[in-house]
N, C-alpha and C positions, 0 to 999 in steps of 0.2 A: 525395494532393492532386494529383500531376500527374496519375491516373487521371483523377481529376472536371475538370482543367481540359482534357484530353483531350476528355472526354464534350461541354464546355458548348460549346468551339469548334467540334465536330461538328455539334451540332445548330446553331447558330447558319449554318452552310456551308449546312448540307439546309435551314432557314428561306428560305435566300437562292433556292432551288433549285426553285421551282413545280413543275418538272415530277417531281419525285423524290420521291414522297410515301413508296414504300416505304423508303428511305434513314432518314426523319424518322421513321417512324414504330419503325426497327430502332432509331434510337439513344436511342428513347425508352424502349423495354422492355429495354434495356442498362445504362441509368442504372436504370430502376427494380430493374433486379436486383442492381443496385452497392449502391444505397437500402436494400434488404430486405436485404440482407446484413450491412450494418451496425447494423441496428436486432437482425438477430438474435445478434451478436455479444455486444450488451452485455443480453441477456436473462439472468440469471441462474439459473448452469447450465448454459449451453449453451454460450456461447463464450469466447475467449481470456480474458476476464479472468474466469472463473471461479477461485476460489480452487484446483481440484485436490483431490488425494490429500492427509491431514495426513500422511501417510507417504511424502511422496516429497520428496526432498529438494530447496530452496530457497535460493538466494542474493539474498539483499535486500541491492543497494548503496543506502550512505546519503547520500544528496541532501547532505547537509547537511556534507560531507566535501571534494564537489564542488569544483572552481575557480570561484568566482561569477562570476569575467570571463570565465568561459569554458563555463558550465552547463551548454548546451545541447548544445555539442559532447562536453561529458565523458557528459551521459548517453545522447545518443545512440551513443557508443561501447560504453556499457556492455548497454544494449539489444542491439546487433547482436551483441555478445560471447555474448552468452545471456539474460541477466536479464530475467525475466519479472516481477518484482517491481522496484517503488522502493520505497524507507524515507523518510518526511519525519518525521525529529523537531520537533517544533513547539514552541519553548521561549520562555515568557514573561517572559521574568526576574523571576518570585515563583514557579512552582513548581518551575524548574529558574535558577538565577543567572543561567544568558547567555539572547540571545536571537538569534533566528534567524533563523524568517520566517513568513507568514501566508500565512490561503487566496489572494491574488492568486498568489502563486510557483507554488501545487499547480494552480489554474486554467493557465495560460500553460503549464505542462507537460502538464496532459490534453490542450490544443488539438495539442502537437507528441506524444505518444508516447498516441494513442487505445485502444491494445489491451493498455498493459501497466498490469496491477496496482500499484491506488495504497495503498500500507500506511502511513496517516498516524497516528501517537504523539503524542497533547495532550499537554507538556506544561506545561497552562498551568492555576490557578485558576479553579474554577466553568467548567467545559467546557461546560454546558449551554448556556453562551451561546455558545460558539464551532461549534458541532455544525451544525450549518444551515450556516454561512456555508464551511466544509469541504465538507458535502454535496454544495453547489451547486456548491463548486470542481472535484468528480470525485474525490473520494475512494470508494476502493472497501472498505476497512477504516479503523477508527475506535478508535483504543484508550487508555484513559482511565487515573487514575492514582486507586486508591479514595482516596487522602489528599486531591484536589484537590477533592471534592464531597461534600455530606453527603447528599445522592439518587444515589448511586452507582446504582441498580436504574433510577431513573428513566431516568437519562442512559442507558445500555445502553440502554432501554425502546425511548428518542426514535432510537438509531439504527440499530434491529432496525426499525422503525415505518418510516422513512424508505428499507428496502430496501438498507442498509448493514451488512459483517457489522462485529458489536460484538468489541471486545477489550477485557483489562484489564493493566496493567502493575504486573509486582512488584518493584518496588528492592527491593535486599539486604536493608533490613530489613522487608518487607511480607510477612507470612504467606501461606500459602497458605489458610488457614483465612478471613482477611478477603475473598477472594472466591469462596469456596466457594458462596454462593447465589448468584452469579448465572453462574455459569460453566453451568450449565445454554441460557442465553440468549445464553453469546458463541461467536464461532468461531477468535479467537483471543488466546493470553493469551503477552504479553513477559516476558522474564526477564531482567533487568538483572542486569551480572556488576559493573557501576560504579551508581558515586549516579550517576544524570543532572546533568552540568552540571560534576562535580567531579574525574571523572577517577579516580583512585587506585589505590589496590588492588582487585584483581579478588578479588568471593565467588564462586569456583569451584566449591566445594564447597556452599556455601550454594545455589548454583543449580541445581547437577545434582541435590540432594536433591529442590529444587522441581519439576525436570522430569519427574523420575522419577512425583514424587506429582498432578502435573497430567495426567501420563498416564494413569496409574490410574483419577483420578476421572473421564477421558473421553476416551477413546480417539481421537473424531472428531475433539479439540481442534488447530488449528494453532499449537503452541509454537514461538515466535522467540526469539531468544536476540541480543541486542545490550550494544554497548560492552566491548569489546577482544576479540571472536572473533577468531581468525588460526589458522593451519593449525596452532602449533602444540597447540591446546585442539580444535577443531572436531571430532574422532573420537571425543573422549571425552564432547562436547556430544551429537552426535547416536546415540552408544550408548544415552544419557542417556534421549531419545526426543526430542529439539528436531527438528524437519525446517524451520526457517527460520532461517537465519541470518544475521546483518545485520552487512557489513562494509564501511568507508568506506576511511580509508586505505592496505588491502592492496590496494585496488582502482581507486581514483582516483590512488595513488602510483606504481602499480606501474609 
């Protein structure tokens, strides 16, 4: 931002400037190379916020963990710290109890943090209608809950279509087998160690079985691994083969 307000009060100087044509015309092909630069960032593939290696390991702080009186400052902490990823759980209170927040929160975040990966988790009832209104916010990942839709393929469909990568999320009791057709179509699939919303006891074992067997069925897959990572499970997570792991209060407490 301060680059561009550099630029615009530049050129507004050489506007003023009749006689300095080359001046105006340098800080035009300046801005335009700032222009080009940006646009080629978010081409997918090519720049920062391409998803990576599903082998290199990831930490996704969770937005929703955040001080809300104090959001911006906590995630831009967490950015400069390293995190290349955010996590937004989006919770409706019908398919997870509490509720959280909507695309206006994930929009107002893409405007301040343009180059870090948005890993946003529905989870809310019939996603199909909340999918667009994400999209438009800057969501860069899209990961759905097979119980909350009965077009699970569809919804994947709608946000592979819209240039969004698709994920699917497994709570403790969701099979791996329930999204076995479409894992083909997504790029990344969650593994919940808690119900979403309830807290509890951690399926530790129930999860690392999963992650084991979601690696198998696709090696490219980016496996996250949320609700209660901490340093003391995370070695045996990522043995597991998870390389994204999503942790809130080790990280906004610490």
């Amino acid at each position: 931002t301060q680059f561009y307000s550099y630029i615009e009060t530049k050129i507004k100087i050489d506007n003023n400037d009749n006689d300095n044509s080359n001046m105006r015309i340098q800080s035009f092909l300046v801005l335009l190379v700032a222009m080009t630069s940006v646009l080629l960032r978010v081409v997918d593939g090519f720049g920062v916020r391409n998803l990576g290696s599903p082998h290199r390991i990831v930490v996704s702080p969770s937005v929703a963990k955040a001080n809300v009186l104090r959001l911006g400052n906590d995630l831009q902490d967490a950015v400069n710290g390293g995190a290349e990823w955010l996590h937004f759980s989006v919770q409706d209170g019908r398919m997870v109890p509490k509720i959280s927040f909507g695309a206006p929160v994930v929009a107002a975040c893409r405007d301040a943090f343009p180059y870090t990966v948005f890993d946003v988790k529905l989870g809310c009832i019939e996603p199909e209608h909340r999918v667009a209104d994400f999209i438009k916010a800057g969501a860069d990942i899209l990961s759905v809950h097979p119980e909350s839709t009965l077009q699970l393929g569809a919804v994947i469909h709608k946000i592979h279509a819209a240039g969004v990568a698709p994920g699917v999320v497994l709570n403790p009791g969701t099979s791996v087998s329930s999204v076995e057709h479409v894992l083909d179509q997504c790029q990344v699939a969650v593994v919940m160690l808690v119900n979403p919303g309830y807290g509890g006891p951690k399926y530790l074992k129930q999860a690392i079985s999963k992650i084991k067997e979601l690696r198998r069925l696709k090696p490219s897959l980016h496996i996250s691994v949320d609700g209660g990572v901490s340093e003391k499970n995370a070695a045996e997570l990522i043995a597991a083969g998870a390389n994204v792991l999503v942790a809130g209060g080790g990280i906004f407490k610490a």
